[in-house]
C-alpha positions in Angstrom: 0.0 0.0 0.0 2.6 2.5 1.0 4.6 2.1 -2.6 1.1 2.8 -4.2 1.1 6.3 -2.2 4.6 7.1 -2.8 4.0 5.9 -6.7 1.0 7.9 -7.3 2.0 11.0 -4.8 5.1 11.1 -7.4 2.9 11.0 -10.6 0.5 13.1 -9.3 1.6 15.3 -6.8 5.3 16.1 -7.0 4.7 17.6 -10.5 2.3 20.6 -8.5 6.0 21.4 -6.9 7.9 20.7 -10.3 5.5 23.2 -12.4 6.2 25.4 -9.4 9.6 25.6 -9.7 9.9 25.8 -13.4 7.5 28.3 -13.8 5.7 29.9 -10.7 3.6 32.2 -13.0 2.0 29.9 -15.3 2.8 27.0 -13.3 -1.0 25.5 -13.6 -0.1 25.6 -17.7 3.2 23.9 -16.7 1.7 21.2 -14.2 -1.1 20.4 -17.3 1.8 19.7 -19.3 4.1 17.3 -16.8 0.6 15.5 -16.6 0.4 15.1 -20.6 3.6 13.4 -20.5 2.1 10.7 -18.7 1.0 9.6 -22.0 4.1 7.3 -22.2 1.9 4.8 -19.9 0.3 4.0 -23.0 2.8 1.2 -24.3 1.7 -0.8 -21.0 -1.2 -1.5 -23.8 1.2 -3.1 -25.7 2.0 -6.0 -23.0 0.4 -8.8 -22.3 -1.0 -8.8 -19.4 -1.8 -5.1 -19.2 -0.9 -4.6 -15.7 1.7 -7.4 -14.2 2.6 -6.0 -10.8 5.2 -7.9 -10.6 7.0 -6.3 -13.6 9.3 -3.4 -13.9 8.2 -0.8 -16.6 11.6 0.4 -17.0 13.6 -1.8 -19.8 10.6 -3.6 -20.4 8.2 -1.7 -22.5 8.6 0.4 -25.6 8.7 4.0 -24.3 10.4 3.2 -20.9 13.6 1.7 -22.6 16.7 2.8 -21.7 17.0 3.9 -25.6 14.0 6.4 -24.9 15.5 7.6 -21.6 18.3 8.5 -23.3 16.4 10.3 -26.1 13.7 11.7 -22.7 17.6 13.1 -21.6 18.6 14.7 -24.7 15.1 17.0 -24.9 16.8 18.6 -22.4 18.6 20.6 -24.3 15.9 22.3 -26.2 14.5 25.4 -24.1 11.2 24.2 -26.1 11.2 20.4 -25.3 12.6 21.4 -21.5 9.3 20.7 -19.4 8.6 17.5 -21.6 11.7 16.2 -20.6 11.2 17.1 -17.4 8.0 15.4 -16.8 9.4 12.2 -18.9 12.6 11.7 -16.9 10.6 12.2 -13.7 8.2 9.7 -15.1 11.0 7.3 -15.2 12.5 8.0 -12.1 9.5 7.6 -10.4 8.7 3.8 -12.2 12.0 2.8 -11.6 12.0 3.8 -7.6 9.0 2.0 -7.6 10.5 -0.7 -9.3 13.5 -0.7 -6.6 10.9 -0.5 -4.0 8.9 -3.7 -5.4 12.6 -5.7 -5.5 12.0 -5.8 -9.4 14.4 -3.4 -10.9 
């Protein structure tokens, strides 16, 4: 139960302070944004099963590869692709601490 808080506290939650911090005037724009980017949950629909608790996102599907984390790094760069970056390495960092957390990763 307590790695479903901390998971979900870090999707959800941590991005308010993130979208904060980036940009404290349009921060609610920013936050919208670091929520779009968890849009990269959608390749879980390319597994089979759906939802294995058991397995760790990170290596294992498409868009949480260590290929794409290295691209998700490089968007960095970019003032334009900053936030999106941002919100996808976070993503990841989040999976894979819950991943550490499970004793999957």
């Amino acid at each position: 139960m307590i790695t479903f808080i901390i998971h979900y506290g870090l999707h959800f939650i941590a991005p308010i302070g993130i979208a904060y911090f980036y940009n404290a005037k349009n921060w609610k724009k920013a936050y919208l944004v670091l929520l779009g980017t968890m849009l990269v949950d959608l390749d879980h629909l390319l597994a089979s099963p759906i939802f294995d608790p058991d397995r760790c996102s990170i290596g294992f599907h498409p868009l949480h590869s260590y290929y794409a984390i290295l691209i998700y790094f490089f968007l960095l760069f970019p003032k334009r692709s900053r936030l999106v970056a941002i919100g996808l390495l976070f993503h990841m960092l989040t999976d894979g601490l819950d991943c550490y957390l499970q004793g999957t990763f």
